[in-house]
PDB file of N, CA, C and O in Angstrom:
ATOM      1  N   UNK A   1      15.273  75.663 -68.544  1.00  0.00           N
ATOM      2  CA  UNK A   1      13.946  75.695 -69.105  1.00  0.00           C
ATOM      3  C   UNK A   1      13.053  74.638 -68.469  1.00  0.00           C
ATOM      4  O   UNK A   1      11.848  74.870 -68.374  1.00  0.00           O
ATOM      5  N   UNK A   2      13.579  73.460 -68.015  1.00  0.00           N
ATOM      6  CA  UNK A   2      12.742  72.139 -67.111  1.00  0.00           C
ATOM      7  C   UNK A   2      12.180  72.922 -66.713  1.00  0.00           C
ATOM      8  O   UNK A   2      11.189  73.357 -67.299  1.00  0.00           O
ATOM      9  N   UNK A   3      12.798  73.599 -65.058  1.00  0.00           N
ATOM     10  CA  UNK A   3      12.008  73.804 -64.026  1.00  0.00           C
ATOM     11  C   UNK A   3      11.092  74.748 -64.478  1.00  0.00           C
ATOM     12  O   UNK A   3      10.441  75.070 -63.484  1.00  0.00           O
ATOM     13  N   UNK A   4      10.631  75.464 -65.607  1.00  0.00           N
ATOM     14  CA  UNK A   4       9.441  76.554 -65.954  1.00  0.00           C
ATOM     15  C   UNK A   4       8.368  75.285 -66.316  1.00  0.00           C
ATOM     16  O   UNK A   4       7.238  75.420 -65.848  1.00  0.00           O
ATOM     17  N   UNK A   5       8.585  74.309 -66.955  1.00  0.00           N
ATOM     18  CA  UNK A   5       7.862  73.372 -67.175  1.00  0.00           C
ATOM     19  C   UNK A   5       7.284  72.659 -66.075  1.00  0.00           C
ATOM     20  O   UNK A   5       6.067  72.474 -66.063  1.00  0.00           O
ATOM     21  N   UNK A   6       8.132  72.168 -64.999  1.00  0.00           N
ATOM     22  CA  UNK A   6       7.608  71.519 -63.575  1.00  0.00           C
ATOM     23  C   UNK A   6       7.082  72.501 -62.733  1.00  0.00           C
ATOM     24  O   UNK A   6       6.408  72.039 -61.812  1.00  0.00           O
ATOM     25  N   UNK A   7       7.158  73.409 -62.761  1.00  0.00           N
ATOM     26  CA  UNK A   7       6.079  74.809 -62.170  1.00  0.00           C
ATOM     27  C   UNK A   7       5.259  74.899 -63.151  1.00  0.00           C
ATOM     28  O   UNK A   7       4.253  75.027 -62.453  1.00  0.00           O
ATOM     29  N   UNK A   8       4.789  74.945 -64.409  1.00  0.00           N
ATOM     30  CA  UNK A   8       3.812  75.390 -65.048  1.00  0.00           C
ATOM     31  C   UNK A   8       2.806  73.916 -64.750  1.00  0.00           C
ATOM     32  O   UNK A   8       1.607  73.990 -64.482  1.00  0.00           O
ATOM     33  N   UNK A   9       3.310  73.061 -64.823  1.00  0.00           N
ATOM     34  CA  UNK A   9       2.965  71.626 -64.614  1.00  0.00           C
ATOM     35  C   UNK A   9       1.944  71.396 -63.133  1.00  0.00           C
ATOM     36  O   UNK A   9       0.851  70.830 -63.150  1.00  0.00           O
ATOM     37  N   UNK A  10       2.677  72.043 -61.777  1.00  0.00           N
ATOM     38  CA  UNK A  10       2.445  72.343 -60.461  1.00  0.00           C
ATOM     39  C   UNK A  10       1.419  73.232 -60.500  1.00  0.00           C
ATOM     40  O   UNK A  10       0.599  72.858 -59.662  1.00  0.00           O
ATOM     41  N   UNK A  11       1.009  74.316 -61.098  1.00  0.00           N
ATOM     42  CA  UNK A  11       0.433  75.201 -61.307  1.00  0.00           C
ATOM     43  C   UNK A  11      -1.279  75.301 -61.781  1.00  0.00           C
ATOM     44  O   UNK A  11      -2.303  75.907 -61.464  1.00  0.00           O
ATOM     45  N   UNK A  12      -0.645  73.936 -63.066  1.00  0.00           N
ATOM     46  CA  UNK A  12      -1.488  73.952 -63.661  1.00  0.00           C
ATOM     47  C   UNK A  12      -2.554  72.616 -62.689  1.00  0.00           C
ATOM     48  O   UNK A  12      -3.711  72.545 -63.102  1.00  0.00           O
ATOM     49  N   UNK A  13      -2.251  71.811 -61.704  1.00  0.00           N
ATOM     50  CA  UNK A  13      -2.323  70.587 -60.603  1.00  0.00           C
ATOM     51  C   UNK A  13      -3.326  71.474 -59.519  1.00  0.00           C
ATOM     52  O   UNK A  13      -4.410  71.099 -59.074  1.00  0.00           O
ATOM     53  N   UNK A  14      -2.756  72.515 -59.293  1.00  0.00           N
ATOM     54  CA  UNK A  14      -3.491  73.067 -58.841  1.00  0.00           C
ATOM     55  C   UNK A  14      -4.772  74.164 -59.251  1.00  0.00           C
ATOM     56  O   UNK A  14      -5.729  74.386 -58.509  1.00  0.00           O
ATOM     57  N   UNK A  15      -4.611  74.635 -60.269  1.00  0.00           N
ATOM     58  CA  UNK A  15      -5.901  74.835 -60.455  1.00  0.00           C
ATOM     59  C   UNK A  15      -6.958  74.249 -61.036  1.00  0.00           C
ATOM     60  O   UNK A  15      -8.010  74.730 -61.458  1.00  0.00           O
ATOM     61  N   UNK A  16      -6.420  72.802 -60.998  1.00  0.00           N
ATOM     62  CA  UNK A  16      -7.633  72.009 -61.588  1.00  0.00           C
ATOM     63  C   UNK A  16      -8.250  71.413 -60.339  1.00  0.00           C
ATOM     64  O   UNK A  16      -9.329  70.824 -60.269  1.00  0.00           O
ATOM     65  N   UNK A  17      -7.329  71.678 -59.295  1.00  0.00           N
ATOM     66  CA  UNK A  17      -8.136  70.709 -57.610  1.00  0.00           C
ATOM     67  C   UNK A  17      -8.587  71.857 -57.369  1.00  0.00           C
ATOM     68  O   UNK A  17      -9.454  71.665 -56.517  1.00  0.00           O
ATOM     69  N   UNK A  18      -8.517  73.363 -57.680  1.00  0.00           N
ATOM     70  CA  UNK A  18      -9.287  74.822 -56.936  1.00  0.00           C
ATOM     71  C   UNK A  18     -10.524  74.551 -57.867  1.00  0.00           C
ATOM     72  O   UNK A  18     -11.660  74.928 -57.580  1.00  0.00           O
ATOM     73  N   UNK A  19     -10.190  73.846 -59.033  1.00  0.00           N
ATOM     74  CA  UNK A  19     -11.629  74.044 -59.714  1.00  0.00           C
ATOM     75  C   UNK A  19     -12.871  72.909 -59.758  1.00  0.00           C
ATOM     76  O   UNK A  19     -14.016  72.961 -60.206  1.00  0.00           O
ATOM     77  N   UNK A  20     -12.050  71.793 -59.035  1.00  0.00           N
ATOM     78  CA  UNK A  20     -12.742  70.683 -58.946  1.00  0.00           C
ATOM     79  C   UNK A  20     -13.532  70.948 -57.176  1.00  0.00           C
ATOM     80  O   UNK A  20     -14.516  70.333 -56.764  1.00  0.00           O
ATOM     81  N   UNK A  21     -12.909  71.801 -56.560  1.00  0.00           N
ATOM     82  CA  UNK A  21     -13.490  72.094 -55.299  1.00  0.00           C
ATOM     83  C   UNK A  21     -14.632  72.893 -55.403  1.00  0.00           C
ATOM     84  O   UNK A  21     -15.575  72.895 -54.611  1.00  0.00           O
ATOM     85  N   UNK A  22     -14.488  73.703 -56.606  1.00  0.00           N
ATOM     86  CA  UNK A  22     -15.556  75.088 -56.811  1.00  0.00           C
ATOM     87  C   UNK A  22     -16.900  74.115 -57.202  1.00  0.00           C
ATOM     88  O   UNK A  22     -17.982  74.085 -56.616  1.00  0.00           O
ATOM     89  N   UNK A  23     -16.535  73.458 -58.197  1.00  0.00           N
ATOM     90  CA  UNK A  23     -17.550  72.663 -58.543  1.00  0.00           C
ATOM     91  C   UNK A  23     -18.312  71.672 -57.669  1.00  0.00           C
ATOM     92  O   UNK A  23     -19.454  71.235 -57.811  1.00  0.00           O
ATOM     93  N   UNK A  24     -17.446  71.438 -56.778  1.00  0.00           N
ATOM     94  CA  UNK A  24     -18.135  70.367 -55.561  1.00  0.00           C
ATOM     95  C   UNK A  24     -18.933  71.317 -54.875  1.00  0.00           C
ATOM     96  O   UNK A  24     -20.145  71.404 -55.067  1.00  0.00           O
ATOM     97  N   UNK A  25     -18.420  71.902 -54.228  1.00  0.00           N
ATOM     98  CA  UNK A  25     -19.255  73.157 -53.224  1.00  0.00           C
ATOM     99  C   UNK A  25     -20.618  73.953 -54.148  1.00  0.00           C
ATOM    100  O   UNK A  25     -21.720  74.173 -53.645  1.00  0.00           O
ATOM    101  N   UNK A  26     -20.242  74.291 -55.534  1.00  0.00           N
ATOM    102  CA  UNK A  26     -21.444  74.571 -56.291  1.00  0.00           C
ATOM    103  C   UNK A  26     -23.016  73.207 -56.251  1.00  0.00           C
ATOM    104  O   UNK A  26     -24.219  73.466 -56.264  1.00  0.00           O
ATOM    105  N   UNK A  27     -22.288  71.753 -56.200  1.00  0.00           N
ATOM    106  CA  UNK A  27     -23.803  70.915 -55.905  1.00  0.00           C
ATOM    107  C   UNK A  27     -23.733  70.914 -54.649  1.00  0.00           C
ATOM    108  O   UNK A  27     -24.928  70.634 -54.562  1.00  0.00           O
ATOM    109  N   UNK A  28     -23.433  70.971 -53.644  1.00  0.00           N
ATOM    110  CA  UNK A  28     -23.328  71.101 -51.821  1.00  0.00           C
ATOM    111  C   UNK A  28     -24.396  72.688 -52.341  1.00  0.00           C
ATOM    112  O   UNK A  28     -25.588  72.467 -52.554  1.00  0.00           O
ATOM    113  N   UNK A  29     -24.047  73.685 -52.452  1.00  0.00           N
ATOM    114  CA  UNK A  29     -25.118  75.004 -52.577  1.00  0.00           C
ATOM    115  C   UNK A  29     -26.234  74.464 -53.552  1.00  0.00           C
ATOM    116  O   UNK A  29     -27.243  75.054 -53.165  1.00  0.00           O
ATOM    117  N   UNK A  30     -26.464  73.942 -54.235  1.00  0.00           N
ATOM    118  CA  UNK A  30     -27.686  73.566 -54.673  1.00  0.00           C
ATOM    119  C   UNK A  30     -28.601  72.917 -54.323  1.00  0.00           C
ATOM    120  O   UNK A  30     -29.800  72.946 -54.600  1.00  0.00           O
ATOM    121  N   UNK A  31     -27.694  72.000 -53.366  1.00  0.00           N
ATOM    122  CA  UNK A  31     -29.033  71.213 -52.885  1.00  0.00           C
ATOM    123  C   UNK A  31     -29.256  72.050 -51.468  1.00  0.00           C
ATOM    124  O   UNK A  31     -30.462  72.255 -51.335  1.00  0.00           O
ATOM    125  N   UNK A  32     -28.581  72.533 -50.499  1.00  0.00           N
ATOM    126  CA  UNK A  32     -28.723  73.300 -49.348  1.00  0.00           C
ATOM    127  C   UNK A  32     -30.236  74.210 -49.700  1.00  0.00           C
ATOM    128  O   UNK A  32     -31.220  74.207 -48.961  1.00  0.00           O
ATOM    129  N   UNK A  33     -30.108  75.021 -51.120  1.00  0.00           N
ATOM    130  CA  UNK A  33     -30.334  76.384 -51.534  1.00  0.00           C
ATOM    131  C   UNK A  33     -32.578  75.673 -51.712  1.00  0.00           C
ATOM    132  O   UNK A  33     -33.610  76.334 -51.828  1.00  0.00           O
ATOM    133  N   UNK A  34     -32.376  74.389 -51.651  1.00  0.00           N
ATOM    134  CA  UNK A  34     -33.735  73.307 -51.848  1.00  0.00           C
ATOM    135  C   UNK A  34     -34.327  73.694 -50.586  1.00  0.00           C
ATOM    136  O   UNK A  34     -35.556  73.626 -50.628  1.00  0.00           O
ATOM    137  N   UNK A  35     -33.876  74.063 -49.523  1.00  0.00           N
ATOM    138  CA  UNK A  35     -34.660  74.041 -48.223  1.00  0.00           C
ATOM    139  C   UNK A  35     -34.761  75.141 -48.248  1.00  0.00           C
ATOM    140  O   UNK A  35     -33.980  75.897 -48.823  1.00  0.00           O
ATOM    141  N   UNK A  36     -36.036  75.559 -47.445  1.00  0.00           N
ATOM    142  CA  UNK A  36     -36.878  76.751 -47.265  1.00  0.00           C
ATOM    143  C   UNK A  36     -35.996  77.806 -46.847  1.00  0.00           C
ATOM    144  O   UNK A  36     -34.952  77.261 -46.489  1.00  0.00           O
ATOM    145  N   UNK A  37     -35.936  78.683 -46.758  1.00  0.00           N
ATOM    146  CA  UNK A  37     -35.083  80.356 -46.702  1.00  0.00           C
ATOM    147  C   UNK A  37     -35.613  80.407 -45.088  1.00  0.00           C
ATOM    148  O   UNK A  37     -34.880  81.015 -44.308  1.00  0.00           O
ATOM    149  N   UNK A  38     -36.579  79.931 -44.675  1.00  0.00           N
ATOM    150  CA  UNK A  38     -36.479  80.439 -43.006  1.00  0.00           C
ATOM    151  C   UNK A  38     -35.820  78.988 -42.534  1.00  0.00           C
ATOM    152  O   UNK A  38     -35.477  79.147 -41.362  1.00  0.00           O
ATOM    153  N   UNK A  39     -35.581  77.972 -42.859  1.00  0.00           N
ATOM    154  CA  UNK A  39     -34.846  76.528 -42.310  1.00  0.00           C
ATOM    155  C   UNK A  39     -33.643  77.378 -42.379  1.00  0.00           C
ATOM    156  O   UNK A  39     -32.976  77.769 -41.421  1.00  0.00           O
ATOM    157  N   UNK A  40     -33.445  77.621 -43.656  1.00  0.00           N
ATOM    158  CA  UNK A  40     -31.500  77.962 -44.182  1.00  0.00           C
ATOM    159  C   UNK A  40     -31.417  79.105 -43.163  1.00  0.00           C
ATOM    160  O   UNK A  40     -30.194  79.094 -43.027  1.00  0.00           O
ATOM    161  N   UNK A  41     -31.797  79.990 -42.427  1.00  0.00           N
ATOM    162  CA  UNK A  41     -31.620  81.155 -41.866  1.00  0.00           C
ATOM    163  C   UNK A  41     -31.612  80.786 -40.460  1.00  0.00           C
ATOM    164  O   UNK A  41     -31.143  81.676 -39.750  1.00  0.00           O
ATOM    165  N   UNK A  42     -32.056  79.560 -39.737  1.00  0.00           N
ATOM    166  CA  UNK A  42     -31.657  79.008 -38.478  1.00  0.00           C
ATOM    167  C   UNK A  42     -30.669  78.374 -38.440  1.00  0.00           C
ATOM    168  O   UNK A  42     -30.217  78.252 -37.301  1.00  0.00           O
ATOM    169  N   UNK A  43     -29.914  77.727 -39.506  1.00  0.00           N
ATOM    170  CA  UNK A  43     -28.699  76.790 -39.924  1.00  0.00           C
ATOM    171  C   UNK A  43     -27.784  77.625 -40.396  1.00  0.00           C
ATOM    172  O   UNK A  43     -26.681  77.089 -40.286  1.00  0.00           O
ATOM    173  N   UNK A  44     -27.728  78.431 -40.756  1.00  0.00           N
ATOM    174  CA  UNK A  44     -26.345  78.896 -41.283  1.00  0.00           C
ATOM    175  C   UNK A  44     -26.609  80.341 -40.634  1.00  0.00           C
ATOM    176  O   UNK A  44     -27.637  80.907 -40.261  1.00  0.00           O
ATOM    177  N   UNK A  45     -24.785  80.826 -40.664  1.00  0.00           N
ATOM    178  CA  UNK A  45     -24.685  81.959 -39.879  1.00  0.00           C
ATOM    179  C   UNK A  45     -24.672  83.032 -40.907  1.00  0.00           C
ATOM    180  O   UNK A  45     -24.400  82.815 -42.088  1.00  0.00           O
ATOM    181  N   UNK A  46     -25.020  84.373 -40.346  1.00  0.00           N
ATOM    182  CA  UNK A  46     -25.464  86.128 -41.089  1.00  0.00           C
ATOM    183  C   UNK A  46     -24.402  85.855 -42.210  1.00  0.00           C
ATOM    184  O   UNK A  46     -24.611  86.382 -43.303  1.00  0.00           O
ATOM    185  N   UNK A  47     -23.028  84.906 -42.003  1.00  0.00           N
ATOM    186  CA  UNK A  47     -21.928  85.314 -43.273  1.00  0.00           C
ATOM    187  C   UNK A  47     -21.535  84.621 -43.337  1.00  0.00           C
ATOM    188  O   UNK A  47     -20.310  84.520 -43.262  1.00  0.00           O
ATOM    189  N   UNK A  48     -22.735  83.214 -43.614  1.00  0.00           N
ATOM    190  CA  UNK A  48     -22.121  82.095 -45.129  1.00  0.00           C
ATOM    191  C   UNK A  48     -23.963  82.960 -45.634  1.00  0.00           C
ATOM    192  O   UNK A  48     -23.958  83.291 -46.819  1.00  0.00           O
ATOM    193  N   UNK A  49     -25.241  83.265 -44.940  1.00  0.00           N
ATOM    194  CA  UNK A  49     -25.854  83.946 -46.233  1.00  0.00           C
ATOM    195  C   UNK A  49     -26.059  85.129 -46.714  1.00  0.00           C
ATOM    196  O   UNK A  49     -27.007  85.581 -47.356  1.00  0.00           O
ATOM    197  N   UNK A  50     -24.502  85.878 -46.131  1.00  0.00           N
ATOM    198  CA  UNK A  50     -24.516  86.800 -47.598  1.00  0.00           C
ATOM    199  C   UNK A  50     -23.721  86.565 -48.468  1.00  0.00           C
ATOM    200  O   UNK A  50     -23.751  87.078 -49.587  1.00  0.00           O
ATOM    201  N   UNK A  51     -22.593  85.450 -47.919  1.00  0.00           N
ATOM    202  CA  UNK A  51     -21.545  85.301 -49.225  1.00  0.00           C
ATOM    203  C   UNK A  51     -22.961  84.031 -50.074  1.00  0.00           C
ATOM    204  O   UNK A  51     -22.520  83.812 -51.202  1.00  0.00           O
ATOM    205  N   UNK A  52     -23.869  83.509 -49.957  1.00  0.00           N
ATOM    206  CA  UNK A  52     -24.983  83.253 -50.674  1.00  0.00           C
ATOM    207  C   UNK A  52     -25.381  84.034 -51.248  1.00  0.00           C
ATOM    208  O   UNK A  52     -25.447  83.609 -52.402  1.00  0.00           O
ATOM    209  N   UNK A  53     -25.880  85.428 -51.179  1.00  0.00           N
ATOM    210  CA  UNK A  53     -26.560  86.341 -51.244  1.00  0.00           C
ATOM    211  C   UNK A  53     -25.911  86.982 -52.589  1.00  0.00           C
ATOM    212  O   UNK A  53     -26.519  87.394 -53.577  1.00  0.00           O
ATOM    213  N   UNK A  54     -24.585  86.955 -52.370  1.00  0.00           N
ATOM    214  CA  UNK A  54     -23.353  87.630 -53.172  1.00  0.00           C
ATOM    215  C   UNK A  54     -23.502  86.292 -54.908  1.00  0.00           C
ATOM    216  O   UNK A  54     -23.396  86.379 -56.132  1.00  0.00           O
ATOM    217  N   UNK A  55     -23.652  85.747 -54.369  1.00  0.00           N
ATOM    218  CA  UNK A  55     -23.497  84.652 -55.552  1.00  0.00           C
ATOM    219  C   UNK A  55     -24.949  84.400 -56.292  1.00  0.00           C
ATOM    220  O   UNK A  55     -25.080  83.663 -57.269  1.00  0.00           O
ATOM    221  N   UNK A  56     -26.061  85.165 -55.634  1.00  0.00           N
ATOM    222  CA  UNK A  56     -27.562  84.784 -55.872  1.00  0.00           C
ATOM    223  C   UNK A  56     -28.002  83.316 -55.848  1.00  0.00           C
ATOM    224  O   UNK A  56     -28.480  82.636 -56.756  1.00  0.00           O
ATOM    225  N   UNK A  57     -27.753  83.040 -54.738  1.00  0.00           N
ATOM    226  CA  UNK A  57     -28.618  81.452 -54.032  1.00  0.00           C
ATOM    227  C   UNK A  57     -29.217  81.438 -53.188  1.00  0.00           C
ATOM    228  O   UNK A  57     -29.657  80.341 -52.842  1.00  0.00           O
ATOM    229  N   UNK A  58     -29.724  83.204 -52.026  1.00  0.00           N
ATOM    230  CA  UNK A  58     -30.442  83.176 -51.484  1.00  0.00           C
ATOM    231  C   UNK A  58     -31.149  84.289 -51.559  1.00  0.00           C
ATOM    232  O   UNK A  58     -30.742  84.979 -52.493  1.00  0.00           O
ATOM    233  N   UNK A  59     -32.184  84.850 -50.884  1.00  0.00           N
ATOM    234  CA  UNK A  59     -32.872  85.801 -51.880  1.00  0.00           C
ATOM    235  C   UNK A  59     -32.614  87.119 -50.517  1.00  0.00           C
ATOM    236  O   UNK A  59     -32.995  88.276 -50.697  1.00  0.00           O
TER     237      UNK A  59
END
């Protein structure tokens, strides 16, 4: 029964660093999403703004 505990334990380690990453990258897109839509469209490539597009942060 341990080792279900030291995997649920491992498990649970990691989705708190997948969720602490989501949240970092969510203020990194907020402040990016501050500069003008023709700046953001010379700086970033056709597919980081549609996975923007997909999330509604760029129009």
């Amino acid at each position: 029964m341990r080792k279900w505990e030291i995997a649920a334990i491992k498990r649970k380690m990691e989705i708190d660093a997948a969720d602490e990453k989501a949240n970092d990258l969510d203020i990194i897109v907020s402040e990016i999403m501050k500069l003008p839509y023709g700046q953001l469209k010379k700086v970033l490539t056709p597919e980081v703004m549609e996975v923007l597009k997909k999330y509604g942060y760029a129009e």
